[in-house]
Biopython code that builds the backbone (N, CA, C, O; Angstrom):
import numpy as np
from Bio.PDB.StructureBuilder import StructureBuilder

atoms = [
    (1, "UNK", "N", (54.429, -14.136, -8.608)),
    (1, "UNK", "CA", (54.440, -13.367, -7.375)),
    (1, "UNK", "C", (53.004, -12.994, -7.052)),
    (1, "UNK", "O", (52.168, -12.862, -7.945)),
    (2, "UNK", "N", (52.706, -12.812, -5.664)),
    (2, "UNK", "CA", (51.227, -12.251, -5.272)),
    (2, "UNK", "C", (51.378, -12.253, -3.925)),
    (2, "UNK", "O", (52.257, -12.793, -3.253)),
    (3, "UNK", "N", (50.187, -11.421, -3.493)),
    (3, "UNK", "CA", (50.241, -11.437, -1.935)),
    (3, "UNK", "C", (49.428, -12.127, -1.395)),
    (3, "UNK", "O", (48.256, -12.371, -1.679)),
    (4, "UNK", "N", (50.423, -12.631, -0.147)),
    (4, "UNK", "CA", (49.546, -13.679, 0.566)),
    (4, "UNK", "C", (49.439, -13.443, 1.719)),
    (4, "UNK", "O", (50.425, -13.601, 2.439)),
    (5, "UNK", "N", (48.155, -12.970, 2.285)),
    (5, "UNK", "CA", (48.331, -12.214, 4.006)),
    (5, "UNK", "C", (48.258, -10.654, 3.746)),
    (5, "UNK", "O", (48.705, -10.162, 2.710)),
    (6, "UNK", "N", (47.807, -10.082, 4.512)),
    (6, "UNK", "CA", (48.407, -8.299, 4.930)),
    (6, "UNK", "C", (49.135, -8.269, 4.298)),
    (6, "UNK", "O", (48.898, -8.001, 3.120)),
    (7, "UNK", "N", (50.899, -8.626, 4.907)),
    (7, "UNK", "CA", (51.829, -7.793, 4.630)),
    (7, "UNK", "C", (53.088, -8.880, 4.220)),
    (7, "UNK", "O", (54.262, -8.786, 4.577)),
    (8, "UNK", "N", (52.617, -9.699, 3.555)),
    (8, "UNK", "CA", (53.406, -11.349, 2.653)),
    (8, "UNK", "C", (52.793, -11.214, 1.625)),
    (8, "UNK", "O", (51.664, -10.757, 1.445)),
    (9, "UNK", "N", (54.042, -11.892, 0.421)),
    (9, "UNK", "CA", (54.238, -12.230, -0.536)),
    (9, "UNK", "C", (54.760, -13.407, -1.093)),
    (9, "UNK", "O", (55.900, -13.856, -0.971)),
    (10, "UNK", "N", (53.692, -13.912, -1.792)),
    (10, "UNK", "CA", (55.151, -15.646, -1.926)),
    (10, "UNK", "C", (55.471, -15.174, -3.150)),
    (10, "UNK", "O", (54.643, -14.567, -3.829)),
    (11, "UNK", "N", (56.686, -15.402, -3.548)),
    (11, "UNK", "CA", (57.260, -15.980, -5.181)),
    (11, "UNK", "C", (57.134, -17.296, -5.396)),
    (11, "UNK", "O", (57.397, -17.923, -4.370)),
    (12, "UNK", "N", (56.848, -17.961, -6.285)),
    (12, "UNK", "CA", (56.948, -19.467, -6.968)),
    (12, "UNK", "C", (58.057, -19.408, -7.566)),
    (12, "UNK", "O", (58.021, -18.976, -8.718)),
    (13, "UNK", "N", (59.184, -19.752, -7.081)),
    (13, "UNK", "CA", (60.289, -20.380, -8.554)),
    (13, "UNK", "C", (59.969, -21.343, -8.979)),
    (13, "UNK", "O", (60.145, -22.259, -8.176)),
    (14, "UNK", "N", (59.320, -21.818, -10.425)),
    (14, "UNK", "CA", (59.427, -23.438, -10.597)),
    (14, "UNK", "C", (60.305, -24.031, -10.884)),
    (14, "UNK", "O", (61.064, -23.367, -11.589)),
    (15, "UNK", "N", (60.620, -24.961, -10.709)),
    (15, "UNK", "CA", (62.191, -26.064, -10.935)),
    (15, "UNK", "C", (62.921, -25.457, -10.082)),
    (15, "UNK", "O", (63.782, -26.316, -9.892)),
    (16, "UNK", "N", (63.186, -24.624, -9.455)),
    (16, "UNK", "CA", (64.528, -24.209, -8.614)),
    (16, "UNK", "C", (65.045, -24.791, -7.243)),
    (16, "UNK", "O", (64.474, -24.612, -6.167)),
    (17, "UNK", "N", (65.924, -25.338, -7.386)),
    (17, "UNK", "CA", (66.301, -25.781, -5.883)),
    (17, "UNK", "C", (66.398, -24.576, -4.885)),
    (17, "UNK", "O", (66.142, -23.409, -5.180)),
    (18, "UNK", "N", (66.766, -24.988, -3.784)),
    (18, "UNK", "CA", (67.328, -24.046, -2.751)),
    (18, "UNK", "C", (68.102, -23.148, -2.751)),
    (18, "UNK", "O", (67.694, -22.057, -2.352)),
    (19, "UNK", "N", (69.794, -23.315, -3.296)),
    (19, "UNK", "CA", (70.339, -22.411, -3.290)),
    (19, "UNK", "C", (70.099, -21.444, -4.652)),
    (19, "UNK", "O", (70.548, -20.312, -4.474)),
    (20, "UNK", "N", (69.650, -21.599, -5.619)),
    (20, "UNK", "CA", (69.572, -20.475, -6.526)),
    (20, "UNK", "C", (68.475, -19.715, -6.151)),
    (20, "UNK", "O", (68.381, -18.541, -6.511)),
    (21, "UNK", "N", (67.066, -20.629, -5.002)),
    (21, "UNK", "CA", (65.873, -19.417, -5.045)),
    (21, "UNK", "C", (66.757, -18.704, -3.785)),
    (21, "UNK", "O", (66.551, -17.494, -3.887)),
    (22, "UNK", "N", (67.690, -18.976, -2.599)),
    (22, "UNK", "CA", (67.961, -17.940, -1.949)),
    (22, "UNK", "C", (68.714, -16.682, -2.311)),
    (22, "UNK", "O", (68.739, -15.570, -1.783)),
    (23, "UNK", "N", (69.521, -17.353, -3.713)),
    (23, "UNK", "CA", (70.051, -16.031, -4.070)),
    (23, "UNK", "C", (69.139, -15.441, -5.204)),
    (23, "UNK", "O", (69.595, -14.591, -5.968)),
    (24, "UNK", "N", (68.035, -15.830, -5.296)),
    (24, "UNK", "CA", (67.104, -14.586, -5.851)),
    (24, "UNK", "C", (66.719, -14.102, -4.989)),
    (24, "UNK", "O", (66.549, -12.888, -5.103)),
    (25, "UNK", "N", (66.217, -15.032, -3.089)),
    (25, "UNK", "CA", (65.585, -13.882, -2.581)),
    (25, "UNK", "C", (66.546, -13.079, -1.771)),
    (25, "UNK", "O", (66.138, -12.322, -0.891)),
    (26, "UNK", "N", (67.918, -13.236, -2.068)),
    (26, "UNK", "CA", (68.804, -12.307, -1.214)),
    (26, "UNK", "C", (68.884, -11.013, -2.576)),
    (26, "UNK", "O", (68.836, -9.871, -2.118)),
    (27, "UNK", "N", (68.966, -11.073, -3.714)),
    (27, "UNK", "CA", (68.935, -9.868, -4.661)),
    (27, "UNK", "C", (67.113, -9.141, -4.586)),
    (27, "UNK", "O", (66.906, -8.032, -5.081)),
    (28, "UNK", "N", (66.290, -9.713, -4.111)),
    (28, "UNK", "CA", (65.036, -9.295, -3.740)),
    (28, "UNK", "C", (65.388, -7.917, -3.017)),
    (28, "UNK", "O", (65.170, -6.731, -3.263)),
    (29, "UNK", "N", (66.215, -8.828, -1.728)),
    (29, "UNK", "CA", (66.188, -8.062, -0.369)),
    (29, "UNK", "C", (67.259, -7.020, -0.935)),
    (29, "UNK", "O", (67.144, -5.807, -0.762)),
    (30, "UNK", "N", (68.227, -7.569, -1.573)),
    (30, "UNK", "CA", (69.148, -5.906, -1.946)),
    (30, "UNK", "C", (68.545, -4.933, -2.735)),
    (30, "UNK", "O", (68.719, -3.718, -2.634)),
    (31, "UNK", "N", (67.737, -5.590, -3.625)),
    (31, "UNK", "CA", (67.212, -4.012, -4.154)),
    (31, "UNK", "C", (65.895, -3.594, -3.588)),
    (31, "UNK", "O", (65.160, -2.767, -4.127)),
    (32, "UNK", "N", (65.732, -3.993, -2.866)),
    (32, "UNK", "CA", (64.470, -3.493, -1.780)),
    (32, "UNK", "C", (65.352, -2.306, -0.679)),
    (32, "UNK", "O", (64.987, -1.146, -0.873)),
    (33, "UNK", "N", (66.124, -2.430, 0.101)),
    (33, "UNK", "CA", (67.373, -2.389, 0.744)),
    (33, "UNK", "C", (67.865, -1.037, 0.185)),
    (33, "UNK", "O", (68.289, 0.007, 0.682)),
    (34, "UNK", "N", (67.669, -1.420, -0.847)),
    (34, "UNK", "CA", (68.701, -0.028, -1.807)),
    (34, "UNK", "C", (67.526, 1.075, -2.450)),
    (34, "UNK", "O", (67.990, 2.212, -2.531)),
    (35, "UNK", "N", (66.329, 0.970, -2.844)),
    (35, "UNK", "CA", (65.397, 1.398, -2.536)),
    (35, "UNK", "C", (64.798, 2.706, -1.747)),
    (35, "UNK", "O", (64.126, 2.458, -0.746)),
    (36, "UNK", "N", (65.002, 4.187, -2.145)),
    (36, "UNK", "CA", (64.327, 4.971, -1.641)),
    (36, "UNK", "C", (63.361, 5.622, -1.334)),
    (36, "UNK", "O", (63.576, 6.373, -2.286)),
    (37, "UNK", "N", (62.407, 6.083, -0.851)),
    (37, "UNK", "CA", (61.088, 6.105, -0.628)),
    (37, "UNK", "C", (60.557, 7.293, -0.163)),
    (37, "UNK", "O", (60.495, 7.396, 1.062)),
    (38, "UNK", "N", (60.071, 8.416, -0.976)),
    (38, "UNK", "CA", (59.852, 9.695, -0.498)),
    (38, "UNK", "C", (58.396, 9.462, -0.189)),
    (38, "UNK", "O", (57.448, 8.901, -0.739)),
    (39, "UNK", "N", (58.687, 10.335, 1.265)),
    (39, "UNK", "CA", (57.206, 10.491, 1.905)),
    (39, "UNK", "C", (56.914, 11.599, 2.144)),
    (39, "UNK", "O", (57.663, 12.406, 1.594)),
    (40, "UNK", "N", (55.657, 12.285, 3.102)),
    (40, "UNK", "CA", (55.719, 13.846, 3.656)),
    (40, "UNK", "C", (56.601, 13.814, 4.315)),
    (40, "UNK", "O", (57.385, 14.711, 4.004)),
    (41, "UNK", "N", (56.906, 13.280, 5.049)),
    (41, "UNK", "CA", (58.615, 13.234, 6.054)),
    (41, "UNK", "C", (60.380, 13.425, 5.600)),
    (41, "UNK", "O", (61.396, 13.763, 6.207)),
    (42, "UNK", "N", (60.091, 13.051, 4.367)),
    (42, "UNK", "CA", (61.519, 13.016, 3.863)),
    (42, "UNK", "C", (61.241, 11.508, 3.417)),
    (42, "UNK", "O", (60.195, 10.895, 3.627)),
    (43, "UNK", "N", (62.496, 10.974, 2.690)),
    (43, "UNK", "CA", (63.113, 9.864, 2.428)),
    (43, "UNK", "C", (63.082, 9.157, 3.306)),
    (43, "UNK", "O", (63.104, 9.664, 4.427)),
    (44, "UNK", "N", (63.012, 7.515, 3.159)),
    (44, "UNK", "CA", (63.349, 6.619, 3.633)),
    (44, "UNK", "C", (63.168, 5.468, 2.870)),
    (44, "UNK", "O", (62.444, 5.422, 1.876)),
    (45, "UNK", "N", (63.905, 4.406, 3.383)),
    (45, "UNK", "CA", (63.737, 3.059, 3.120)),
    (45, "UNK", "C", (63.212, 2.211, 3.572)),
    (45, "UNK", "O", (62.638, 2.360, 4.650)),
    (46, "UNK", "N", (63.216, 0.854, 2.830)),
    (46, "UNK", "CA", (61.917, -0.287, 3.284)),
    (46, "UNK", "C", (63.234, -1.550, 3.785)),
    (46, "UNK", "O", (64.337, -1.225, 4.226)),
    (47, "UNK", "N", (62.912, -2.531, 3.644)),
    (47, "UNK", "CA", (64.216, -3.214, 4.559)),
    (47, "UNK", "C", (62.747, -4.691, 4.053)),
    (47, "UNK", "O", (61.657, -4.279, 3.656)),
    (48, "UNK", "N", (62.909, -5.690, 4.126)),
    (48, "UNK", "CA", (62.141, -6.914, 3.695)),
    (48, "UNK", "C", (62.990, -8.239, 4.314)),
    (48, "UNK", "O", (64.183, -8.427, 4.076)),
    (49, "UNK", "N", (62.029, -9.254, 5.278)),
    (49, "UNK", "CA", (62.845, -10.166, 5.769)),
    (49, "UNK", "C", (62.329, -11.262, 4.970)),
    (49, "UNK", "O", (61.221, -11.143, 4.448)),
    (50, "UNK", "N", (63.171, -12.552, 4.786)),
    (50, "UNK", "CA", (62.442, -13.250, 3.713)),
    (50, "UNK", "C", (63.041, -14.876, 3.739)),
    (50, "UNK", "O", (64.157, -15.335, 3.498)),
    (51, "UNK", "N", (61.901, -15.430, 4.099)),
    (51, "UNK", "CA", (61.286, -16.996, 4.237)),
    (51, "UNK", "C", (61.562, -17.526, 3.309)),
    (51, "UNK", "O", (60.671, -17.433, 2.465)),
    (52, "UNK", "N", (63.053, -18.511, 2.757)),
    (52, "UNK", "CA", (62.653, -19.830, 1.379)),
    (52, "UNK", "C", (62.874, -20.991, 1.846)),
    (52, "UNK", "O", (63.752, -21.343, 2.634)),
    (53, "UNK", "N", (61.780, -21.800, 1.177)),
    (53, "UNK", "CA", (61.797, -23.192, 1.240)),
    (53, "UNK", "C", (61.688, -23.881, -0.169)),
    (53, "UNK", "O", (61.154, -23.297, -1.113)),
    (54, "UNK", "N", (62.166, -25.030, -0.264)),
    (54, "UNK", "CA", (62.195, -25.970, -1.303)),
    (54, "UNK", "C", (61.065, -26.775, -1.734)),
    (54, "UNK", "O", (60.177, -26.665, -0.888)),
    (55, "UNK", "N", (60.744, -27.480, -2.618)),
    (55, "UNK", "CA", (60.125, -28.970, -2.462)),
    (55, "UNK", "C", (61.452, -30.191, -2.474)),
    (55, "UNK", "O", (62.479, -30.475, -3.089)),
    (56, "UNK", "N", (60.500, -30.702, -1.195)),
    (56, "UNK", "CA", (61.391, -31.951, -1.124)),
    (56, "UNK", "C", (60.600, -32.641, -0.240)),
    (56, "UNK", "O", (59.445, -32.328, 0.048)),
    (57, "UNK", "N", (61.308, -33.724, 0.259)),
    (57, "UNK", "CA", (60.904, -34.904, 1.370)),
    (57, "UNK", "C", (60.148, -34.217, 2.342)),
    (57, "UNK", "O", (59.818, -34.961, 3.265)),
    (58, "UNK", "N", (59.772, -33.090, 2.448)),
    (58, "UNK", "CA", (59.658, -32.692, 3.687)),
    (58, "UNK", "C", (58.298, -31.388, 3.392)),
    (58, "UNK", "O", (57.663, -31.024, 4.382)),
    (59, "UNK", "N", (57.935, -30.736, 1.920)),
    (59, "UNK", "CA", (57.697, -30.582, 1.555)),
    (59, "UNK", "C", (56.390, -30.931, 0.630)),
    (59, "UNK", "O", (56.029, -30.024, -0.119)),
    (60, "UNK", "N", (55.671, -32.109, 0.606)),
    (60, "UNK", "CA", (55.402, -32.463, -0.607)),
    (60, "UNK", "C", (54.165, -31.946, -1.505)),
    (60, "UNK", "O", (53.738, -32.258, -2.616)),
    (61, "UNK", "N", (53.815, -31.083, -0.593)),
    (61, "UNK", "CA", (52.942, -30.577, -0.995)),
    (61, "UNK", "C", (52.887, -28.860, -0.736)),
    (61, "UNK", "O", (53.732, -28.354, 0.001)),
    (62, "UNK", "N", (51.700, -27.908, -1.479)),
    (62, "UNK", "CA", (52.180, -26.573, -1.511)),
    (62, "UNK", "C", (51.586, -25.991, -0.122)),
    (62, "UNK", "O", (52.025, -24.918, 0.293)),
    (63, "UNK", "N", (50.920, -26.459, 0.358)),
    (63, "UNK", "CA", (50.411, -25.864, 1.787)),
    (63, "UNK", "C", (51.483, -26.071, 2.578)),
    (63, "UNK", "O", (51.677, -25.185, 3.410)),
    (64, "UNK", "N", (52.475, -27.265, 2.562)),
    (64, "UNK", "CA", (53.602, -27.630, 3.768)),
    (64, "UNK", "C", (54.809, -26.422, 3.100)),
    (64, "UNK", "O", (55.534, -25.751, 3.835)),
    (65, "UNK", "N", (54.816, -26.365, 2.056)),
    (65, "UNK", "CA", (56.454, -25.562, 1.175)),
    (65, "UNK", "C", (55.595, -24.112, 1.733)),
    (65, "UNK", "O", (56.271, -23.942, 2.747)),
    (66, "UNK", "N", (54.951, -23.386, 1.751)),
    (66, "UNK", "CA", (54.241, -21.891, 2.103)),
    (66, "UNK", "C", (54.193, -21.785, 3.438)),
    (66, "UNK", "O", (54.213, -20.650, 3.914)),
    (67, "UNK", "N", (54.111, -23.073, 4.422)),
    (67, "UNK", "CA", (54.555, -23.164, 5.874)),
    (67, "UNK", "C", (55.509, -22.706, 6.508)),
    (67, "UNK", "O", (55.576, -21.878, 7.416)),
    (68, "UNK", "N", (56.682, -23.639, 5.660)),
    (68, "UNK", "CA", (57.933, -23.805, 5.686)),
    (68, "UNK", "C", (59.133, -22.534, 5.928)),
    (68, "UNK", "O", (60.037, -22.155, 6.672)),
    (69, "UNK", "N", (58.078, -22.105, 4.214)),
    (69, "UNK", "CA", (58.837, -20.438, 4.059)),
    (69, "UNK", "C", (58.605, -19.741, 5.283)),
    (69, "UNK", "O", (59.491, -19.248, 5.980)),
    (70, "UNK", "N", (57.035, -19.712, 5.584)),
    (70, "UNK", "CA", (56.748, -18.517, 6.154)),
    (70, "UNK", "C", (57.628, -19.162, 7.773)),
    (70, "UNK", "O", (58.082, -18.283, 8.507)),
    (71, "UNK", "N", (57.769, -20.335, 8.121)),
    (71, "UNK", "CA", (58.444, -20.076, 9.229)),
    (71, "UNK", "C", (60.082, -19.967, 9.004)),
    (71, "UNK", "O", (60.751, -19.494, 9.922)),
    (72, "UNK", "N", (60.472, -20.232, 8.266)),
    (72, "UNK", "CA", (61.853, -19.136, 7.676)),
    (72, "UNK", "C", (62.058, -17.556, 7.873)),
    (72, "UNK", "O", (63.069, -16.953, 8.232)),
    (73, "UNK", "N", (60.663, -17.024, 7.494)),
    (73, "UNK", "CA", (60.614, -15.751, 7.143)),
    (73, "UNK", "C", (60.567, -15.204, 8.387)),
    (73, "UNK", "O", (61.130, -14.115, 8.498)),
    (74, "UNK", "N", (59.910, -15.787, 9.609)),
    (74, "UNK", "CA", (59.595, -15.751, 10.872)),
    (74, "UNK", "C", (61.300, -15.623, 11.533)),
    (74, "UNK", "O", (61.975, -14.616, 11.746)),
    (75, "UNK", "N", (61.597, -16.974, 11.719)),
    (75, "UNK", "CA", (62.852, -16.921, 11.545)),
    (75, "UNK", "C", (64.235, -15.706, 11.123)),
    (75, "UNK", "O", (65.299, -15.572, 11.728)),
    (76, "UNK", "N", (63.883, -15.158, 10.235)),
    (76, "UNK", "CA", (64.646, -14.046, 9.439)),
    (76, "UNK", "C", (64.126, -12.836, 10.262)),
    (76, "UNK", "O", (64.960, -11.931, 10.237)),
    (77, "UNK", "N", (63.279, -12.597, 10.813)),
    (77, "UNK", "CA", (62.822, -11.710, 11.711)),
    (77, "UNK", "C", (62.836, -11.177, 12.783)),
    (77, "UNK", "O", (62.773, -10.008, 13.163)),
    (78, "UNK", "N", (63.011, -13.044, 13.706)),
    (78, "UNK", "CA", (63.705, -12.938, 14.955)),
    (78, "UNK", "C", (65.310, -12.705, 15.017)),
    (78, "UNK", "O", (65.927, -12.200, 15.955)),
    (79, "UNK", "N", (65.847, -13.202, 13.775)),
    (79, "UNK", "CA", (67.147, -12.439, 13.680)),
    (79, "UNK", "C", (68.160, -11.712, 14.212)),
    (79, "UNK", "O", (69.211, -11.793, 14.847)),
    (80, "UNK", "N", (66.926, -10.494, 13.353)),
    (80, "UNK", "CA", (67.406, -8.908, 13.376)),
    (80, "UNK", "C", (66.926, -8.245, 12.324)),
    (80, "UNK", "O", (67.371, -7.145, 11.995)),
    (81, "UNK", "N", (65.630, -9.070, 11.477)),
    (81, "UNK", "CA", (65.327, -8.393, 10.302)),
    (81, "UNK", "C", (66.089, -8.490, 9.492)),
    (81, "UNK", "O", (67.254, -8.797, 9.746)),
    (82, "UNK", "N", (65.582, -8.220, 8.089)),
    (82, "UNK", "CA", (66.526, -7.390, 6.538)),
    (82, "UNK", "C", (67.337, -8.388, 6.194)),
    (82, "UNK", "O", (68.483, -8.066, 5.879)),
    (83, "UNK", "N", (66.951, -9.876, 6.164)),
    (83, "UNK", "CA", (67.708, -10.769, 6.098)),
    (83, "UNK", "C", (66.976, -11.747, 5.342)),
    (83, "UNK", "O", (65.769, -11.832, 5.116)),
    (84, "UNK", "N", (67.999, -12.512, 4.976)),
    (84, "UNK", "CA", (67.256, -13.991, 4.189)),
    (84, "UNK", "C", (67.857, -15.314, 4.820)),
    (84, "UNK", "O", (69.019, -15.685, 4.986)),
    (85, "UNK", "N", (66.465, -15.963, 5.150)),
    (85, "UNK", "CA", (66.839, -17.107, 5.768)),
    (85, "UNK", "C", (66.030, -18.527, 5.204)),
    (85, "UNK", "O", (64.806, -18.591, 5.319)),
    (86, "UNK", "N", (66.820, -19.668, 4.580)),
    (86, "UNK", "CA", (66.273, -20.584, 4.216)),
    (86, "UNK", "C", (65.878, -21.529, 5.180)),
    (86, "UNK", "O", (66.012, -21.057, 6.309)),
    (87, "UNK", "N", (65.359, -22.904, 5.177)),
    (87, "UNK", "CA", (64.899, -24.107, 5.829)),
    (87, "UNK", "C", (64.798, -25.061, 4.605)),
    (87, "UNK", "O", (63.867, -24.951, 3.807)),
    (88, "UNK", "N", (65.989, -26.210, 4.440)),
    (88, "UNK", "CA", (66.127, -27.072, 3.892)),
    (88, "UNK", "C", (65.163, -28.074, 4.591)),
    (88, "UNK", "O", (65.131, -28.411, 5.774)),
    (89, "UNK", "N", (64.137, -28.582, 3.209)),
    (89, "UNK", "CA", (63.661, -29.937, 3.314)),
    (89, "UNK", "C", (63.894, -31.261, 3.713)),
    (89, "UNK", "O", (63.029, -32.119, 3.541)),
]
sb = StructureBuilder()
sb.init_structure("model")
sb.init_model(0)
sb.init_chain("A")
sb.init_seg("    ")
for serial, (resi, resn, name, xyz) in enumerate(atoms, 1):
    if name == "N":
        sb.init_residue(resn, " ", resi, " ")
    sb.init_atom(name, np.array(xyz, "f"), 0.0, 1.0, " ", f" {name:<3s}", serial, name[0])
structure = sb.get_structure()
């Protein structure tokens, strides 16, 4: 994990296909989600929208798979937020 940008983060799963990294990044987003956050204001929560992509055909390299995500993540945003949205290779 590390940050990439302001306010992005990539994870690397290695070896993982698609559907097992979305359900890591959908348990990301639940305990982010679930997550309370005391400020001078009171409590609140954070909410995280979130970009996965694979390697594959479409993919083949790590600059195109960090693309990919981030226009997923883009994607997950225009939405409605607080969501996880993949883009198969």
């Amino acid at each position: 994990m590390a940050r990439y940008g302001g306010e992005e983060f990539v994870i690397l799963l290695a070896e993982t296909e698609l559907d097992p990294a979305v359900e890591v990044a959908e348990r990301v987003r639940q305990i982010v989600e679930a997550t309370k956050l005391a400020t001078g204001r009171g409590t609140t929560h954070l909410t995280v929208s979130v970009g996965v992509a694979a390697h594959g055909p479409a993919t083949l390299d790590l600059e195109t798979l960090i693309r990919r995500a981030d226009e997923a993540m883009y994607a997950a945003k225009q939405a409605g937020r607080n969501r996880v949205v993949a883009l198969a290779s």
